[in-house]
C-alpha positions in Angstrom: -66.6 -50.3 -26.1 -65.5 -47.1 -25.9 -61.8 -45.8 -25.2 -61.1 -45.2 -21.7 -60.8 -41.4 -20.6 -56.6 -41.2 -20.1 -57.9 -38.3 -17.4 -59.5 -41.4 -15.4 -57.9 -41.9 -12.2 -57.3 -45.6 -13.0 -55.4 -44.5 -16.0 -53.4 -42.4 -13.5 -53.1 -45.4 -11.3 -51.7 -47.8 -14.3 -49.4 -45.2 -15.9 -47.4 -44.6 -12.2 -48.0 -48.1 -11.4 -46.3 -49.1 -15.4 -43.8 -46.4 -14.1 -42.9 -48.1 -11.1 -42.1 -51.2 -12.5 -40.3 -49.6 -15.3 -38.4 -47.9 -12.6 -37.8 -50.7 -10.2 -36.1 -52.7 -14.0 -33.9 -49.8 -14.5 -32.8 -49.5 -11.0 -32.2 -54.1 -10.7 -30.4 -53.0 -14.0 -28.2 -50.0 -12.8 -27.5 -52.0 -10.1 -26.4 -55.6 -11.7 -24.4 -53.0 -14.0 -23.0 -51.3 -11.1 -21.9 -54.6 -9.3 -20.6 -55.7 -12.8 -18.3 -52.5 -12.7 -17.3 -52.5 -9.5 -16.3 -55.8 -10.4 -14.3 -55.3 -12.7 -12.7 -52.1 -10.9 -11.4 -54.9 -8.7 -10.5 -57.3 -11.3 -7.9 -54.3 -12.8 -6.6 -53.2 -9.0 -6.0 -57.0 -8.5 -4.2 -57.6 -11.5 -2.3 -54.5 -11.2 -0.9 -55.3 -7.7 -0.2 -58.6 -8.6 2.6 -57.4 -11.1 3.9 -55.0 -9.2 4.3 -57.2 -6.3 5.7 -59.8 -9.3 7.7 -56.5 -10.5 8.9 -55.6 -7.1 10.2 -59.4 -6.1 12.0 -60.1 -9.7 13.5 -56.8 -9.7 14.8 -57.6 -6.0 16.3 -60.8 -7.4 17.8 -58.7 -10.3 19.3 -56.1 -7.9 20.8 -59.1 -5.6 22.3 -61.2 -9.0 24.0 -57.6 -10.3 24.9 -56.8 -6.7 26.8 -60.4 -6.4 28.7 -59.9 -9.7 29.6 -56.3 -9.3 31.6 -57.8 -6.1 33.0 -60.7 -7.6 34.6 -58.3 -10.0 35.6 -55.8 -7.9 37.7 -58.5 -5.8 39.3 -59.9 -9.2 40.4 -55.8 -9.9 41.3 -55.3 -6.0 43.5 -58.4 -6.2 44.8 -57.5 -9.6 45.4 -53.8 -8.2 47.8 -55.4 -5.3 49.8 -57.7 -7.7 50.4 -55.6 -10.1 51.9 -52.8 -7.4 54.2 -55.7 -6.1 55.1 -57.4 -9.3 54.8 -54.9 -12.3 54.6 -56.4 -15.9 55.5 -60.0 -13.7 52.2 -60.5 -13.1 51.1 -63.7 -14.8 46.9 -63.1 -15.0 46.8 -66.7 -17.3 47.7 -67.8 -13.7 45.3 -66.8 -11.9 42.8 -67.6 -14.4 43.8 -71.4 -14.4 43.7 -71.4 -10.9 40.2 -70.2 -10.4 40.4 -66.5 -9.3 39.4 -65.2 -12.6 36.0 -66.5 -13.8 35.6 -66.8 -17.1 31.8 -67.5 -17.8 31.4 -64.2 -16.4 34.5 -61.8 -17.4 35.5 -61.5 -21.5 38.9 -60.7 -20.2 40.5 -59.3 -17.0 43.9 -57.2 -17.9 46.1 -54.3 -17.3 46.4 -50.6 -19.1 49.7 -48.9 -17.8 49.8 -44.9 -17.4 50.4 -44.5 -20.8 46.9 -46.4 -21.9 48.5 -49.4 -23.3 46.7 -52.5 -22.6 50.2 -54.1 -21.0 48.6 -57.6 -19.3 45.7 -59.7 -19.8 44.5 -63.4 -19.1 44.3 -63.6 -22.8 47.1 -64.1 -24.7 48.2 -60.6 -26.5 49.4 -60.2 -30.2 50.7 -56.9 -29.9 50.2 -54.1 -27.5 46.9 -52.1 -27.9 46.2 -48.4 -26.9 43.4 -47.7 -25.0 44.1 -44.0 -24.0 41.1 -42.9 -25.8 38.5 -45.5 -23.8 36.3 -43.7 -21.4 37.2 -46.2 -18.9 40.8 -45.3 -18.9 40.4 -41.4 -19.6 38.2 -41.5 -16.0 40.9 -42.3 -13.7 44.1 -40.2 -15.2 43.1 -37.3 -12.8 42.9 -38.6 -9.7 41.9 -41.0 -7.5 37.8 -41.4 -6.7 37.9 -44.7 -4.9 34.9 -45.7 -6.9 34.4 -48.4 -9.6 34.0 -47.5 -12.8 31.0 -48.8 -15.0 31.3 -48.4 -18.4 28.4 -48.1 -21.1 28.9 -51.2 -23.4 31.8 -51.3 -25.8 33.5 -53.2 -27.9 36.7 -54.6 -26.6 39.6 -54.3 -28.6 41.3 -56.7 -27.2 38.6 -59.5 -26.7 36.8 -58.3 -29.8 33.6 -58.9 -27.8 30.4 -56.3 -26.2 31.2 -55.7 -22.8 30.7 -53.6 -19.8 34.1 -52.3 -18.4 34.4 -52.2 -14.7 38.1 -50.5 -13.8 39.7 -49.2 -10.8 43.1 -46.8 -11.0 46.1 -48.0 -9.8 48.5 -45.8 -7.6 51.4 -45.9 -6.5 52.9 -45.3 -2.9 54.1 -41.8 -3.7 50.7 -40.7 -5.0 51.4 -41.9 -9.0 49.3 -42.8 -11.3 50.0 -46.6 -12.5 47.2 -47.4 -14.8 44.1 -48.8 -14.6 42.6 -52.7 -13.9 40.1 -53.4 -16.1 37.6 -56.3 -15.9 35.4 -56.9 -19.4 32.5 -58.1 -17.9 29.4 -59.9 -20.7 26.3 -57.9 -21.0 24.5 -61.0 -22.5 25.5 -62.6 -18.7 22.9 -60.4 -17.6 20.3 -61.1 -20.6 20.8 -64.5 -20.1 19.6 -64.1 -16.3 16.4 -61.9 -17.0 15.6 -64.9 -19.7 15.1 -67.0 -16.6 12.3 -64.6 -15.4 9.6 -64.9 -18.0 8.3 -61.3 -18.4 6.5 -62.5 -21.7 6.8 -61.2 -25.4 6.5 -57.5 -24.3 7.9 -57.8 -20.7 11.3 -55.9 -20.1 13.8 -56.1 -17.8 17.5 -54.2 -17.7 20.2 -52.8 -15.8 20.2 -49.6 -16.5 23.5 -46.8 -15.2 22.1 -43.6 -13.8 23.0 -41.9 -16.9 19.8 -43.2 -18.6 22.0 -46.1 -20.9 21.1 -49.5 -20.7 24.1 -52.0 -20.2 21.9 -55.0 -20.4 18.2 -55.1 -21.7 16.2 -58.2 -22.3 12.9 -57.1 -24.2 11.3 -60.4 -24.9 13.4 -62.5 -26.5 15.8 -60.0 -27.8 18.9 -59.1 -26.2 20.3 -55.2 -26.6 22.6 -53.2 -25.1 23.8 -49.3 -24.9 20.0 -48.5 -25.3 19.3 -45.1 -24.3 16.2 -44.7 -22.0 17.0 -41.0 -20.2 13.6 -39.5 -20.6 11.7 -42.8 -18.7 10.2 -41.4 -15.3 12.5 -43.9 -12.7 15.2 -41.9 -13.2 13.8 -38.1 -12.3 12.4 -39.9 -9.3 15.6 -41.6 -8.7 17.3 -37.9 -8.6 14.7 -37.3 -5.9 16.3 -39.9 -3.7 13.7 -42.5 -4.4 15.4 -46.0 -4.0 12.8 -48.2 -5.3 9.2 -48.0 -6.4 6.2 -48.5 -9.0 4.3 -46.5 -12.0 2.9 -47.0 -15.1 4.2 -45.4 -18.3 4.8 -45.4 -22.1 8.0 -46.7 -22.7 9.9 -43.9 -24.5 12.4 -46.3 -26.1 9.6 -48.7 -28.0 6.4 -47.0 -27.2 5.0 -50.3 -25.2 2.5 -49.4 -22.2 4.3 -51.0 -19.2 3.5 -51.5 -15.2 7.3 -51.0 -14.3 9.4 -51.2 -11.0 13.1 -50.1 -10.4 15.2 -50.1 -7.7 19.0 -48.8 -7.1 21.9 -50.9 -6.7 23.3 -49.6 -3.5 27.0 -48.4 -3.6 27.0 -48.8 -7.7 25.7 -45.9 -10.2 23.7 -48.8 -11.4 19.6 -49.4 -11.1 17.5 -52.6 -12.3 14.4 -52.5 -13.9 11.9 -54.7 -14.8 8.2 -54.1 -16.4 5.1 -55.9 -17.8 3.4 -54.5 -20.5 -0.3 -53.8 -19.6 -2.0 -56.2 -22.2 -0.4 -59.5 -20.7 -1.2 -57.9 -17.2 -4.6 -57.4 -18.0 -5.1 -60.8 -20.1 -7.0 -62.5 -17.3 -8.7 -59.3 -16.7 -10.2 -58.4 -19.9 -11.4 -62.4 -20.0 -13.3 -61.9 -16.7 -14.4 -58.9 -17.6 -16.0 -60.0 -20.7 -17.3 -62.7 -18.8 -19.0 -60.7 -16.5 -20.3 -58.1 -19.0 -21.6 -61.0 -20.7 -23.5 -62.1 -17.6 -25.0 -59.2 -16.8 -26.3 -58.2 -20.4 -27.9 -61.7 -20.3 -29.1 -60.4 -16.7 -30.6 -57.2 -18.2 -32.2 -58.9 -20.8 -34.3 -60.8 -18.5 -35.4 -58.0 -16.4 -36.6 -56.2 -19.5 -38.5 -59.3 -20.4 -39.7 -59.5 -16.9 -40.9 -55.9 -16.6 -42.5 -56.5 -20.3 -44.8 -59.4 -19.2 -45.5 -57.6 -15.8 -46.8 -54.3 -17.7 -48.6 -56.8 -20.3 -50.3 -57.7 -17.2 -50.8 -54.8 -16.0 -52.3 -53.5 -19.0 -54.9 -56.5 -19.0 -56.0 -55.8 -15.8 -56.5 -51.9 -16.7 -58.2 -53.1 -19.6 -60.7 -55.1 -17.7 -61.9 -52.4 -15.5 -61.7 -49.3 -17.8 -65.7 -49.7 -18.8 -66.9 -49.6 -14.7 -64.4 -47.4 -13.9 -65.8 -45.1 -17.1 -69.4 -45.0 -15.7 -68.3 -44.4 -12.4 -66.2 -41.5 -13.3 -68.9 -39.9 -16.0 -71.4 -40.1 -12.7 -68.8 -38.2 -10.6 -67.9 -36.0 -13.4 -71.7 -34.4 -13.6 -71.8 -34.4 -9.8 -68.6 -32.3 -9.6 -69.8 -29.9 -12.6 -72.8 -29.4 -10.5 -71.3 -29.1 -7.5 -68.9 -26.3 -8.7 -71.6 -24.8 -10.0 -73.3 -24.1 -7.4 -69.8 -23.4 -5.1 -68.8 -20.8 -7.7 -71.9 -19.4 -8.4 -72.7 -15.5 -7.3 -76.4 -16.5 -6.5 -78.1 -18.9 -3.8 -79.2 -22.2 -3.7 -80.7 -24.2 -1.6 -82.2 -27.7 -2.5 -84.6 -29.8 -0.6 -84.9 -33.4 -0.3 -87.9 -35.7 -1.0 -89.1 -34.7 2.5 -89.1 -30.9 1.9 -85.7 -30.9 4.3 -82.7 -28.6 4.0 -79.8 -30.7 1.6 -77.6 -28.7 0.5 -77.0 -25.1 1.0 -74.4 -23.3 -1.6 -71.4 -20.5 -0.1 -73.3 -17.7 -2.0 -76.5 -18.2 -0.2 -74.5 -18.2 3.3 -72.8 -15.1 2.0 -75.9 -14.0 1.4 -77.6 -13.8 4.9 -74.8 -13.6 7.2 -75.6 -17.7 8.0 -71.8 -17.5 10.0 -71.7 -20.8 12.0 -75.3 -22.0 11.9 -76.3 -25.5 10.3 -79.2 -25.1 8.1 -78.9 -29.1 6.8 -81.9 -31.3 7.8 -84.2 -28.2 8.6 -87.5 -28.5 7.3 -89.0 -26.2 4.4 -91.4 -24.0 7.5 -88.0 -24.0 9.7 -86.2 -22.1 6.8 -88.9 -19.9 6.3 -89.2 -18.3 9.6 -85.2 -18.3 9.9 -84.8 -16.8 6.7 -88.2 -14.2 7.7 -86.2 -13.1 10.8 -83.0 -11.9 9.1 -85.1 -9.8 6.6 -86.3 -6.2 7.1 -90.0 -5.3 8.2 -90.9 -4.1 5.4 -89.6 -6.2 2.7 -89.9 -10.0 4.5 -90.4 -13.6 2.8 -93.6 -14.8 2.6 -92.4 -18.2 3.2 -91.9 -21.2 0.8 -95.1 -22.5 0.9 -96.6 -19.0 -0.5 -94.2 -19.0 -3.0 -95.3 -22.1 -4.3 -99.1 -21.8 -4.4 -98.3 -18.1 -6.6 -96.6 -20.8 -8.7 -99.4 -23.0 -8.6 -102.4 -20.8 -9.2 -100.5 -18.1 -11.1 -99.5 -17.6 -15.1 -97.5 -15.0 -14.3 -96.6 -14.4 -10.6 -95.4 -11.7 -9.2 -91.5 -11.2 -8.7 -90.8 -11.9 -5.0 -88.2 -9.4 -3.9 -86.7 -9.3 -0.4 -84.3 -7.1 2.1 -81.7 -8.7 4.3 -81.1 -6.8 7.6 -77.6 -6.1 8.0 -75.3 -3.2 7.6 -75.4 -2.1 3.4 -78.1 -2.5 1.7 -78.9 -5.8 -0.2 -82.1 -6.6 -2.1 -82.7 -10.3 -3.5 -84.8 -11.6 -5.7 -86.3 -15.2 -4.4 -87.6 -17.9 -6.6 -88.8 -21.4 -6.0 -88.1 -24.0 -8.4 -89.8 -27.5 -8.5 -87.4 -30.3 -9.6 -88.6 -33.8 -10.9 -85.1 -35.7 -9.9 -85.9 -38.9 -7.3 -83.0 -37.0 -5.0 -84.6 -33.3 -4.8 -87.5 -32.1 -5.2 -87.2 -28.7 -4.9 -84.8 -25.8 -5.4 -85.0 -22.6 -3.6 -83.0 -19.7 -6.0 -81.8 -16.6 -4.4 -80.0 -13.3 -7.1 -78.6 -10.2 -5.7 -80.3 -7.5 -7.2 -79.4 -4.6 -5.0 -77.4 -3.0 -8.5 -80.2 -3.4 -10.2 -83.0 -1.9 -7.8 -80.0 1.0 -7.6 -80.1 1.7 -11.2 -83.7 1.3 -11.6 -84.2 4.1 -9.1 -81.2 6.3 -10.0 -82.6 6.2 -13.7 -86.3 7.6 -12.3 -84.8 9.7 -10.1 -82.6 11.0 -12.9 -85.6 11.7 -15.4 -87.8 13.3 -12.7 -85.1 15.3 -11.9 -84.2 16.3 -15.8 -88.3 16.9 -16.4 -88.4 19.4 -13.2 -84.8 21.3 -14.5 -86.2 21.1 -18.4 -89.7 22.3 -17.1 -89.3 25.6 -15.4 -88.0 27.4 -18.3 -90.2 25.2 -20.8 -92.8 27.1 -18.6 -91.3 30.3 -19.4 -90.5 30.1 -23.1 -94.4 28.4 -23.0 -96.0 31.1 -20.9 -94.4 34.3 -23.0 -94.8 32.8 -26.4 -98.7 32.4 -25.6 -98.5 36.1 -24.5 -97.4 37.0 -27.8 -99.6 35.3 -29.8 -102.8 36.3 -27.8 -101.9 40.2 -26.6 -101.1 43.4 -28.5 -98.1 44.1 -27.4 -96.0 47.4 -27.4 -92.9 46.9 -29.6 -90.7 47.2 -26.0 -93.1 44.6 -24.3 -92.5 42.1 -27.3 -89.0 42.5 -27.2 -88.8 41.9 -23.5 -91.1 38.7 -24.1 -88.9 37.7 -26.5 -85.4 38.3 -24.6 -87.3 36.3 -21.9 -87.9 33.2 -24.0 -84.3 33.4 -25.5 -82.7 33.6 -22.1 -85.1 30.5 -21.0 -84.6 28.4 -24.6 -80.6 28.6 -24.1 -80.9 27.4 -20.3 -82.7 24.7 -21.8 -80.1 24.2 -24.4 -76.9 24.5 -21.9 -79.1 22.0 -19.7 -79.6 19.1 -23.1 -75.8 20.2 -24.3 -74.4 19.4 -20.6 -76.2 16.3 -20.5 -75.2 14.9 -23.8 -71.8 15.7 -22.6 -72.1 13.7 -20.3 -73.6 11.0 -21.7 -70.8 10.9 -24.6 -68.2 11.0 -21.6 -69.7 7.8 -20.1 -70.5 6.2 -22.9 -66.6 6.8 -24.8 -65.0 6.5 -21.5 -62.5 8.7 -23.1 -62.0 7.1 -26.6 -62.3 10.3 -28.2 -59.8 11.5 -26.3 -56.8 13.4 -27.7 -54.0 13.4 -25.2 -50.7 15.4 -25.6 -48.3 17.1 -23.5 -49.5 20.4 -22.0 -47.7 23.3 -20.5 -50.6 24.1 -17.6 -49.1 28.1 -17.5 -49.6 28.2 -21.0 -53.4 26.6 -20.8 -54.5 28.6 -18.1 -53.1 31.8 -19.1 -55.2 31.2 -22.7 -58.1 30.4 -20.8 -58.3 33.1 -18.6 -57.7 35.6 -21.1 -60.5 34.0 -23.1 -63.4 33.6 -19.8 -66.0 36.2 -19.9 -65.8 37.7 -16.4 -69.3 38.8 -14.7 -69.8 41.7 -14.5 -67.6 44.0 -12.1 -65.3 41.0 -11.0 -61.8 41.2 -11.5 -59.8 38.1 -13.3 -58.5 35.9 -10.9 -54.9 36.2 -9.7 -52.7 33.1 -11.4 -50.0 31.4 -8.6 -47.5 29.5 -10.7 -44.0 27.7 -9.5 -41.2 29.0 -11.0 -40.6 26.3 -13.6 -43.3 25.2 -16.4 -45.6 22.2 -15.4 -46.3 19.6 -18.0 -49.7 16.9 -17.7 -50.6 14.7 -20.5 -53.9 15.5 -21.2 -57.1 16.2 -24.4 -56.7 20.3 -24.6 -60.6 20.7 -25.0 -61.7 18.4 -22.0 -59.1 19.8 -19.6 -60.1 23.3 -20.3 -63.7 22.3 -19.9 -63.3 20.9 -16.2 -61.3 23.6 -15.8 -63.9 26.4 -16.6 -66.4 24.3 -14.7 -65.0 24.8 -11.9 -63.6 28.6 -12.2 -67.8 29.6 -13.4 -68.8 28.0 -9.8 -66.3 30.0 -7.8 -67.6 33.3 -9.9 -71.2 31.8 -9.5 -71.3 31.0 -5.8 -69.3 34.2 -4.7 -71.9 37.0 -5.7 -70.6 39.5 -3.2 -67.5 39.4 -4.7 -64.0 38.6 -3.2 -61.1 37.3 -4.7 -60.6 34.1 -7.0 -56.9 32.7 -6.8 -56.1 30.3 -9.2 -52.8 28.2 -7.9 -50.7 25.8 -9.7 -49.1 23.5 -7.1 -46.6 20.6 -8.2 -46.5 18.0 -5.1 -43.9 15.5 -4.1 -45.1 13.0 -1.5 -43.3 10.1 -0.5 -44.7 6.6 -1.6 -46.5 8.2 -4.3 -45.6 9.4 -8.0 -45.5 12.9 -8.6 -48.7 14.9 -9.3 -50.3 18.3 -10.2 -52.9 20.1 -8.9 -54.9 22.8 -10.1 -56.4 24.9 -7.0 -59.4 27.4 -7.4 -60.1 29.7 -4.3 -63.3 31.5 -3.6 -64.7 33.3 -1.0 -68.5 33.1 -1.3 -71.2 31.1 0.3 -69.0 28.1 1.7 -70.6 24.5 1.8 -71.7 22.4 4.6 -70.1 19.0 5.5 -73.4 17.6 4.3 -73.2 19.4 0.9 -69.6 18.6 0.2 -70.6 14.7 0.5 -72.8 15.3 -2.4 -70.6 17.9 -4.6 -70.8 16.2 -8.0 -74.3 14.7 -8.2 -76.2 15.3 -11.4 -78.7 18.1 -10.9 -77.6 18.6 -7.2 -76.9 22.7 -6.4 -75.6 24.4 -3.3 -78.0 27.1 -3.8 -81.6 26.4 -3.2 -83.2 30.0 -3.4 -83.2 29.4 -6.9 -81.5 33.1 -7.5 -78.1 31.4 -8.8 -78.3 30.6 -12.3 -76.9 26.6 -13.3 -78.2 23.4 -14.4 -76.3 21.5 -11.7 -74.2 18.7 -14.2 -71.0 20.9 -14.3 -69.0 19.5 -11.5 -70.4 16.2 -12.5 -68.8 16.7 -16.2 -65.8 18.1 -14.4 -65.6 14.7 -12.2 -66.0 11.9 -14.9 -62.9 14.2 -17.0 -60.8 14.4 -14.4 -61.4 10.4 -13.8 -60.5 9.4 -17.5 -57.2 11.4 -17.1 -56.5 9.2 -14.0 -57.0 12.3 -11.9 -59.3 13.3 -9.3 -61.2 16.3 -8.1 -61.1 17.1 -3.9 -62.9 19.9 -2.0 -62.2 21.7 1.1 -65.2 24.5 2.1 -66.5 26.4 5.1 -69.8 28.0 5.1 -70.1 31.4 4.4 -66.5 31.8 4.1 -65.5 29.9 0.7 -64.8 26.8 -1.1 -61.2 25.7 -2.4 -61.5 23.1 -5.5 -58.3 20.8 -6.4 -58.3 19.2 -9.3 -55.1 16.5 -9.6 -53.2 14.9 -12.9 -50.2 12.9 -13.2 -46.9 14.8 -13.7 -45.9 14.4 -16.9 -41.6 15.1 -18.2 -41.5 18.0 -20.2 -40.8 17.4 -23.6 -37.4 17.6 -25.5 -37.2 20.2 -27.6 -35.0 19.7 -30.6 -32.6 22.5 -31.6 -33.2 24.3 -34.7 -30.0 24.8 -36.8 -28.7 28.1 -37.5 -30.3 29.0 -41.4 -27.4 31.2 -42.1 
């Protein structure tokens, strides 16, 4: 069987059908994909406010724990402060320890630095006395009195020999003096111990952090640290901003972990607590779902591109099985559309006829053809079209009817050509023939051709040869009639000179009349291919030209009108001169009682339109009717019919077919008996750049 035309419109139908279903698959796939991700969008925003609500309760807790300490130390300093003013170096602190003021799981050691820095009392039993004049939590309070607790960075204690965070308060007496400084030595790992309870995993983080940026307790993991410096992380910039509390995500800048983190300020304290997940625990459930549902929707995918498969399999079957009626169908169409646009497209007329000699089909040509406007010719019989096609055809060039036309068929080897003439406005001439058909649907097809152009041509050619024999002829008759005088009479010498000047005169007539007309002819037939264009100063060619024409006898030259600036046409030197001198011979020719010739150069400027040139000769001799102006041009055809003015009559016709090839035109303007004024119109052409010749010296 043969392949299936892909132009068929089944084929059509399959392939956007094959499309559809590829297209419905990728949109059921874009879609499962887009649910997956949406999905999974959620999946992420879940997990992520889960820990920072986790984030935001722990670090709550965190703040409340510190909070509770901070005061439980600051009442052990504040009741230390008051004994020591009363009592001095009396003060027994192992006292209070034993009797429960002074905690000891949570304080290293809870003692008393006089004004000179030496550590002068403590819970703990001293060795010797110590100086702490240097410590940062001593320096703090020398100058005066700030009412606020003191929160050291983690130190070693010199006393306790332990890592702790000193909390101290100045002492002052009534008067205003500086007494020393309480100090309570507070464990950092009491803090580490707490955030161990809240299971932030093996990246999670959680620390109390002083404003300054330095950790005083940090549990990361499972390890414990403490003075860790962390002033570049982003809680504390928004902390300056007044923020109390909140969440962000952030690269750690102390260990370069990815953490969801939330902080919040102790209240009162130049303290903050801090606690953060890193985001791979956070998003350990996540990435599990998420590769369960990517999973799930690949596997999803994979069955739509199966399904889509088998559907176009099926498809494709189907096609398959209707490819050979469809092709016969569609070959039968094909041929009735070629024929059909061949007869909607074709120029000429057809009508066809069915098996009962009735009116089919009628083609837009044929309707163009004889002005059929809204009239129905389908169903009309063979003698019906006949007499309606007899009445829309001039008298004397009817149809003879369809019948006629077929008996000359019939009973004729070669019949004559049947040629008729529609009646309406122009003339149109057709040429009718009748053609018999042997298909079961027609039997015959009535064929109509414009001819007109070539009726036209066919006439203008014998009107052109008669014309050519009767101009060729006269002086043939001459250069005949003086020639047989000469071979058949004794002349005098004078008489056969004046016999012989006669036939010369006539033989170049004839010669100007064969030259013109092969002029011509080469004009028409080049249509300026021999051509020679160039730029052309027109003051320059018309002042050559007059100074070379041959002025009749007593006539004066004709009196040259030029702008002020030289006027430049692109134009062949030799062809432009020869319209030129066409035209200035008439105005001499057909102004025999003399009178002026003017000879204008005009440059004109008219809006819409691209400059042009025009070249105007003046006369003032016999003039021309409306009547003659309308033919001005035709081969052979002269003003003058007295025969007295000498001229072949092709000169303004040579003139006209130059002037056409230079994309000009000629135009006349006459009244009879007072002159004729000939324009002849070119393109304006830039004048050309002349290059400066360099100094030879």
């Amino acid at each position: 069987m043969k392949a299936p035309n892909s132009s068929l419109p089944g084929n059509a139908s399959s392939v956007r059908t094959k499309l559809m279903v590829w297209v419905a698959a990728a949109i059921l796939i874009s879609l499962t994909w887009g649910h997956i991700f949406l999905l999974v969008d959620e999946s992420r925003a879940r997990e992520t406010l889960g820990a920072e609500n986790d984030l935001s309760n722990l670090t709550r807790v965190s703040q409340e724990h510190a909070i509770r300490t901070l005061r439980s130390a600051d009442q052990v300093i504040r009741f230390v402060q008051a004994g020591y003013l009363e009592k001095g170096n009396r003060l027994d602190l192992r006292e209070l320890t034993e009797q429960g003021v002074i905690d000891v799981e949570i304080f290293n050691q809870v003692g008393v630095i006089n004004e000179k820095g030496i550590y002068v009392l403590s819970n703990l039993p001293l060795v010797s006395q110590i100086d702490l004049s240097d410590r940062e939590h001593f320096r703090v309070h020398v100058p005066a009195d700030t009412g606020e607790l003191f929160v050291s960075k983690p130190v070693l204690g010199r006393a306790s020999g332990k890592w702790s965070v000193q909390l101290t308060r100045r002492i002052t007496r009534a008067n205003g003096e500086f007494a020393g400084v309480v100090v309570v030595s507070i464990d950092p790992g009491y803090f580490t111990r707490f955030y161990s309870e809240l299971n932030l995993g093996p990246q999670g983080l959680a620390a109390l952090y002083g404003l300054d940026g330095v950790a005083r307790a940090r549990k990361l993991g499972s390890t414990e640290e403490f003075g860790t410096s962390a002033t570049g992380a982003v809680m504390f910039a928004r902390m300056k901003r007044g923020e109390l509390f909140g969440t962000y995500t952030s690269v750690s800048v102390v260990d370069g972990v990815n953490r969801v983190y939330f902080f919040r300020k102790i209240p009162g304290y130049p303290l903050a607590v801090s606690a953060g997940l890193s985001i791979q625990d956070v998003f350990a459930n996540h990435r599990q779902g998420r590769d369960a549902l990517i999973f799930q929707a690949s596997l999803l995918s994979l069955l739509i591109l199966l399904l889509a498969a088998g559907l176009n399999r099926h498809l494709r079957q189907i096609r398959l099985a209707t490819d050979a009626r469809q092709l016969a169908q569609q070959s039968a169409l094909e041929k009735s559309e070629q024929l059909s646009a061949i007869f909607s497209l074709s120029p000429d007329g057809f009508v066809s006829f069915d098996p009962n000699h009735r009116v089919s089909y009628v083609n837009p040509a044929f309707a163009r053809m004889t002005d059929q406007g809204q009239a129905s010719l389908t169903g009309m019989e063979e003698s019906e079209l006949s007499s309606w096609l007899v009445q829309r055809c001039k008298p004397d060039a009817r149809f003879v009817g369809i019948a006629a036309l077929r008996d000359q068929a019939t009973n004729q080897k070669n019949p004559e050509r049947e040629l008729i003439e529609m009646d309406h406005p122009g003339r149109q001439i057709l040429e009718v023939i009748l053609l018999a058909s042997s298909a079961g649907s027609v039997s015959q097809i009535l064929y109509f051709r414009d001819v007109t152009h070539e009726v036209e041509v066919d006439q203008m050619k014998s009107e052109f040869l008669s014309t050519a024999a009767h101009e060729l002829r006269t002086p043939m008759a001459g250069v005949l009639g003086f020639a047989e005088v000469l071979l058949n009479l004794e002349l005098s010498p004078a008489e056969q000179r004046e016999s012989l000047t006669i036939i010369f005169e006539q033989s170049k007539f004839m010669a100007n009349i064969l030259n013109e007309l092969l002029d011509l002819a080469r004009i028409e037939e080049r249509r300026g291919k021999d051509f020679r264009y160039s730029g052309l100063c027109l003051q320059e060619l018309i002042t050559q030209l007059v100074k070379a024409f041959a002025l009749p006898p007593q006539r004066s030259a004709p009196r040259l009108v030029f702008p002020s600036s030289p006027t430049h046409v692109m134009a062949d030197r030799g062809k432009l001169q020869q319209a030129i001198l066409n035209v200035l011979s008439n105005a001499y020719k057909y102004s025999p009682g003399g009178g002026e010739i003017v000879l204008e150069v005009e440059q004109k400027d008219e809006p819409g339109r691209e400059p042009r040139v025009c070249i105007h000769i003046t006369d003032h001799g016999i003039g021309l009717t409306p009547e003659q102006l309308l033919r001005v041009g035709e081969r052979f055809y002269r003003a003058d019919i007295s025969g007295k003015l000498p001229g072949t009559g092709l000169g303004m016709s040579i003139a006209k077919e130059i002037m056409a090839l230079h994309q000009g035109q000629i135009s006349l303007s006459s009244t009879l008996g007072q002159g004729t004024r000939v324009s002849l119109c070119l393109p304006l052409h830039a004048a050309p750049q002349r290059t400066p010749v360099a100094d030879p010296r």
